[in-house]
C-alpha positions, 0 to 999 in steps of 0.5 A: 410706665406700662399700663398695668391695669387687665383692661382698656376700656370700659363703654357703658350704657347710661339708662338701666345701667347707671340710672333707673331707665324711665318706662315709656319715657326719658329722663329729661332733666336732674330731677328725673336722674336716679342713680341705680343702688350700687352704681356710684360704688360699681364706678368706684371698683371699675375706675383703677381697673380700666384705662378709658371709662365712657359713656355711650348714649342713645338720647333720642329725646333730645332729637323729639323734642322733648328736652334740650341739648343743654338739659342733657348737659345738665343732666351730665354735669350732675351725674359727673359730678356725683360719680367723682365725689363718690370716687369713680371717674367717666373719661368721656360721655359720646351721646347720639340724638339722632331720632333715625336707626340709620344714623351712624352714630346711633346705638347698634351702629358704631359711630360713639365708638369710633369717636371714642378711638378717634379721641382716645387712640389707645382704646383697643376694642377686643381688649374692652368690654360694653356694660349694657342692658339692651338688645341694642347694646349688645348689637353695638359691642358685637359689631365694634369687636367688643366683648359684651356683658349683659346687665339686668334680667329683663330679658327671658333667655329665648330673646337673646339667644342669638346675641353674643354675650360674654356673661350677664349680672344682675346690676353694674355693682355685681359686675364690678364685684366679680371684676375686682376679685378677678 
């Protein structure tokens, strides 16, 4: 049967796109975990309309020490679990505790990416789109080939100015919104 679904995949960012981003800190277990308004219902609309949803994750507080592989786990676990009950779907979570900025698994390089294609090789990159909300992310959708959209108001126009963004909304659910009606 052809795929009829107008995209291939969705990568998301975690923090500040799906969960409210913890300043100066890390969400460091399931307490700590709070889904943004409107992101478990965004996941919802996204589902039908993309062929993979991952997850791509920056988790250098594994790599500091300051939680634990099996925490970040946890913290999965419980948010996989909500996503589904409220009817959404994540296909994969790619996480990199690399504390190095040369790692290549590390967000703006391109290593979850390629895991990703590794493990799903009907992923298409230039018919994807990234959900995030950093500098970081749109680095990473730029160097992969993947058309980036920027999510949250966090940055003043002259501080991406020289990013490559498709559009920007203001949370995960907007976004989703103007999907669907497309």
């Amino acid at each position: 049967m052809e795929n009829i679904r107008p995209y291939n995949t969705l990568f998301l960012d975690r923090d500040g796109v799906i969960n409210i981003q913890r300043k100066g800190d890390y969400v460091k277990s399931v307490d700590e975990f709070v889904f943004i308004e409107g992101s478990l219902e965004a996941l919802k609309i996204l589902s039908p309309l993309f062929t993979y949803l991952i997850i791509v994750t920056n988790q250098r507080g594994v790599g500091r020490g300051l939680m634990t592989l099996k925490q970040l786990d946890e913290i999965h676990t419980f948010m996989l679990r909500m996503i589904t009950s409220e009817g959404g779907r994540i296909d994969k979570i790619y996480c990199c505790p690399d504390i190095n900025a040369d790692s290549i698994n590390r967000k703006p390089n391109i290593g979850m990416a390629l895991q990703a294609k590794r493990d799903f090789p009907g992923i298409d990159f230039s018919k994807s789109l990234l959900a995030g909300d950093s500098i970081t992310d749109m680095l990473f959708a730029e160097k992969a080939g993947i058309p980036a959209i920027l999510i949250g108001n966090k940055y003043k126009p002259h501080e991406i100015a020289h990013l490559k963004i498709r559009k920007q909304y203001a949370d995960l659910l907007t976004f989703a919104k103007h999907l669907e009606e497309d």
